[in-house]
VOGU-901095 format. One line per field, with one value per residue (C-alpha): x, y, z. Coordinates in pm, whole numbers, plus 32768, in hexadecimal, padded with zeros to 4 digits. Example, Ala and Ser with C-alpha at 12.3 -4.5 7.8 and 13.67 -1.06 7.14 Angstrom:
X 84CE:8557
Y 7E3E:7F96
Z 830C:82CA
This chain:
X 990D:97C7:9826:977D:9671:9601:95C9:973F:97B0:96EE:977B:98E3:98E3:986D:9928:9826:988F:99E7:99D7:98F5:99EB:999C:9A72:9B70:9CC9:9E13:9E43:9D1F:9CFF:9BB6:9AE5:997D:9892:9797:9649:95B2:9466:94D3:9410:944E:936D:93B3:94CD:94B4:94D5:962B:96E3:987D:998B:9A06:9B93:9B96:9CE4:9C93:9DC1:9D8F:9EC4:9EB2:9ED4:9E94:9D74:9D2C:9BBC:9B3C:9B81:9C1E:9CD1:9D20:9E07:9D8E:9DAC:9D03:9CED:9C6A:9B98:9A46:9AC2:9B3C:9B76:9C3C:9CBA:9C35:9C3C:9BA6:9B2D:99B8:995F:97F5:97BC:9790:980B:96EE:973F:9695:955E:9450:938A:9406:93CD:94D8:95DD:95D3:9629:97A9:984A:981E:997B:99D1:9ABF:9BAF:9B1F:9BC2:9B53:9B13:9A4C:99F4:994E:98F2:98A7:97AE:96E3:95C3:9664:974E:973B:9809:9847:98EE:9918:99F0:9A35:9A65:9C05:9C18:9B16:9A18:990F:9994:989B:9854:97B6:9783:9719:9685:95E9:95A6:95D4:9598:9654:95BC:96D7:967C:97B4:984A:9746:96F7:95B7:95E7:94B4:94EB:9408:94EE:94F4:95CD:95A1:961B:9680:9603:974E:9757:95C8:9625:9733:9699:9512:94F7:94BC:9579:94F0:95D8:9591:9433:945D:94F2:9413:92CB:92C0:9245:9354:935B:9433:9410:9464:94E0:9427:940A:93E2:93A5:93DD:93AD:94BE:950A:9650:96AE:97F3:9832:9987:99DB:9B1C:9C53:9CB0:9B84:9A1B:98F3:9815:9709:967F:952F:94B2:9387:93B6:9288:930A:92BF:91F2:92F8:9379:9238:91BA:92C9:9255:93A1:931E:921C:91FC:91BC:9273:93BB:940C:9568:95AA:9706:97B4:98FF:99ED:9B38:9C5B:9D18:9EAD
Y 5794:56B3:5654:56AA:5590:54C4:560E:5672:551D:5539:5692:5616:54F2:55F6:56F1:57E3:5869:593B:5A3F:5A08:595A:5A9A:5B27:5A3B:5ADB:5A0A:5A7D:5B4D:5B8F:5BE4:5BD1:5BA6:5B09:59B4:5980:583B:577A:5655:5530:547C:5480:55A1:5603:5798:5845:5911:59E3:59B4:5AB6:5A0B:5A4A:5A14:599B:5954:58C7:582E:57B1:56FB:55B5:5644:56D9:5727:57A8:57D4:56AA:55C8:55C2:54C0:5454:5471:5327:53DA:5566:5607:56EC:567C:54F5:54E4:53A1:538D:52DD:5392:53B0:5470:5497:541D:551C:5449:53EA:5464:5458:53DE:54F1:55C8:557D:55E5:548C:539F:527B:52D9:5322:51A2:5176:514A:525D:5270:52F8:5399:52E7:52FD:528B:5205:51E3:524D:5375:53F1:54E4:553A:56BF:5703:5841:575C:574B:5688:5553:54ED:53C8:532E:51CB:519C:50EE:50E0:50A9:50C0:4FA3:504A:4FC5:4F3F:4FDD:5076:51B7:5211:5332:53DF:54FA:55E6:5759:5877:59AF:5B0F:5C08:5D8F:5E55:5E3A:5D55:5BF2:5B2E:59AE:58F5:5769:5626:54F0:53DD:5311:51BC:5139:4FE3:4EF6:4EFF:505D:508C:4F90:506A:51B7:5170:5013:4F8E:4E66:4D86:4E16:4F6D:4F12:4E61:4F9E:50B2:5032:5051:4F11:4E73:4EF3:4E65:4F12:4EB8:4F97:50C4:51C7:5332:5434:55AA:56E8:57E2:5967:5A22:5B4D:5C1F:5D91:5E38:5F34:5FB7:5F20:5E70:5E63:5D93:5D63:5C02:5B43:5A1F:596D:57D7:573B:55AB:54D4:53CA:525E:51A0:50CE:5213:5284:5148:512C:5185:5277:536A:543B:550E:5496:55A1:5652:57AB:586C:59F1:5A54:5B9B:5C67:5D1B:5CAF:5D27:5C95:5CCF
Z B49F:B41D:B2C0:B15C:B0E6:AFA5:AEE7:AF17:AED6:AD79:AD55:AD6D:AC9C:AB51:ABE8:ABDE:AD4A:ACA4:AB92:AA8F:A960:A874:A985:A9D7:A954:A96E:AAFB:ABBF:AD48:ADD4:AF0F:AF34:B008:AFD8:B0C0:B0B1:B188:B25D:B1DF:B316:B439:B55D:B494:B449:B305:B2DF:B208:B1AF:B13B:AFF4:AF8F:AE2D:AD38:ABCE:AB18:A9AF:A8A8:A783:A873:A9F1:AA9B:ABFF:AC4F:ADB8:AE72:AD33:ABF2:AAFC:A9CD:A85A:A7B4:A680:A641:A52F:A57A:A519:A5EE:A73A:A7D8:A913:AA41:AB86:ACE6:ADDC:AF59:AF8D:B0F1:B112:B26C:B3BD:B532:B639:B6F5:B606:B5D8:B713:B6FC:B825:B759:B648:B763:B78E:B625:B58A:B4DF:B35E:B2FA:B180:B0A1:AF88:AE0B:AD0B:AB93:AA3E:A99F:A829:A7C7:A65A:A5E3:A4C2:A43C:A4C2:A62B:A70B:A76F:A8DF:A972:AA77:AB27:AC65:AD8C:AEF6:AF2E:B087:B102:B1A9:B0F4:AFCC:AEE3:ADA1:AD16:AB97:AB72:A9EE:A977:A82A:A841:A74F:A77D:A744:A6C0:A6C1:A6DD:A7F1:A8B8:A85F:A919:A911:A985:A987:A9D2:AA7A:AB7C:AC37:AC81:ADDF:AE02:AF03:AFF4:AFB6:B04A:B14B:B1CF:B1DC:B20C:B2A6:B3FE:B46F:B57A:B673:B62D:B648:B7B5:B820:B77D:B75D:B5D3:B514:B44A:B2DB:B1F8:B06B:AF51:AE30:AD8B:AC92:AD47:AC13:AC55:AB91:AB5F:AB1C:AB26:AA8C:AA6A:AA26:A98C:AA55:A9BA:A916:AA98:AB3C:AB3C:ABF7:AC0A:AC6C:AC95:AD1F:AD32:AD82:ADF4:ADDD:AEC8:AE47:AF24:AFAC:B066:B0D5:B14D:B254:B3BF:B3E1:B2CD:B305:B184:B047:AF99:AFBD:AF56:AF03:AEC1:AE9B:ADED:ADE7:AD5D:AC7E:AC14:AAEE:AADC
């Protein structure tokens, strides 16, 4: 199975992928389902089913693929130590282009760091800065944004304006082109350096009953130009729909 891209990756780090937080009770179970474009070349578009678990304490929280501990909680601060699994990548084998056959497998990794967010009448403010732990490519992403939620009854709308900056290693990894993949493939050798990919978001969440809620959630990813640029990637945008149901114990 090919492997969600950078607008997923985005989407995980803010956790905008689960149930919208309005939502979020102290244990819910849901299922739903994520599409996402491939922003590598060859590679086709592909929708997911999504399994969903929200758990949130006083001091724990799990959300989609991670969870963290509160160092500070209350209520209008949030700063915490995270983790999570980064799925960005993809297998050769995938992608319909003979060249990027020839190339190595980008594999996903586990990320490890600290987020805050801070909750206003004026908005929220998110942010989060972690690492790779596992060595792949030994890089960084930060990723920020401001969001406004939209409360009418039982619906809320949250549109939101972010980005998240890539470090170098972490380009290098997923987007460059090292002189032996190049050899092989035919690709020139591309070696980036770090960027700033911004992205537009919209999720919203309906209260269906006591138990049970629907939600949704869409990105657009304006891919920096050290993404684009490389000779593996053939968009300079990425795109991610996802929506389900929840139901809250």
């Amino acid at each position: 199975m090919k492997k969600p891209q950078l607008c997923v990756l985005a989407a995980l780090i803010s956790g905008a992928v689960v149930l919208p937080s309005a939502y979020a009770a102290d244990v819910s179970l849901g299922l739903g389902a994520v599409g996402s474009t491939s922003v590598y070349r060859g590679v086709d578009n592909d929708v997911y089913p999504l399994p969903v678990l929200n758990y949130e304490s006083d001091s724990f929280y799990f959300r989609g693929l991670g969870g963290g501990y509160y160092l500070w909680n209350d209520g209008v601060n949030r700063f915490s130590l995270t983790a999570y699994y980064l799925p960005l990548g993809f297998k050769p084998g995938d992608s319909d282009d003979q060249r990027m056959k020839q190339l190595n497998k980008r594999r996903g990794t586990l990320m490890a760091g600290a987020a805050y967010r801070h909750t206003a009448d004026w908005g929220e403010i998110r942010t989060v800065l972690a690492g790779d732990t596992l060595d792949y490519s030994n890089g960084f992403a930060w990723d920020t944004a401001y969001l406004y939620r939209f409360s009418m009854g039982d619906l809320s709308i949250t549109p939101g304006i972010g980005a998240t900056w890539f470090s170098e290693n972490m380009n290098q990894y997923y987007y460059g082109v090292s002189a032996q993949e190049s050899s092989r493939s035919g690709f020139n050798q591309y070696s980036p350096g770090d960027g700033w990919a911004p992205y537009l978001e919209l999720s919203a969440g309906y209260q269906i009953n006591e138990s049970w809620s629907a939600w949704a959630v869409g990105r657009y990813t304006r891919l920096s130009d050290e993404m684009k640029d490389s000779p593996i990637v053939d968009s300079n945008h990425s795109i991610l729909m996802s929506a389900g149901v929840s139901y809250r114990f």
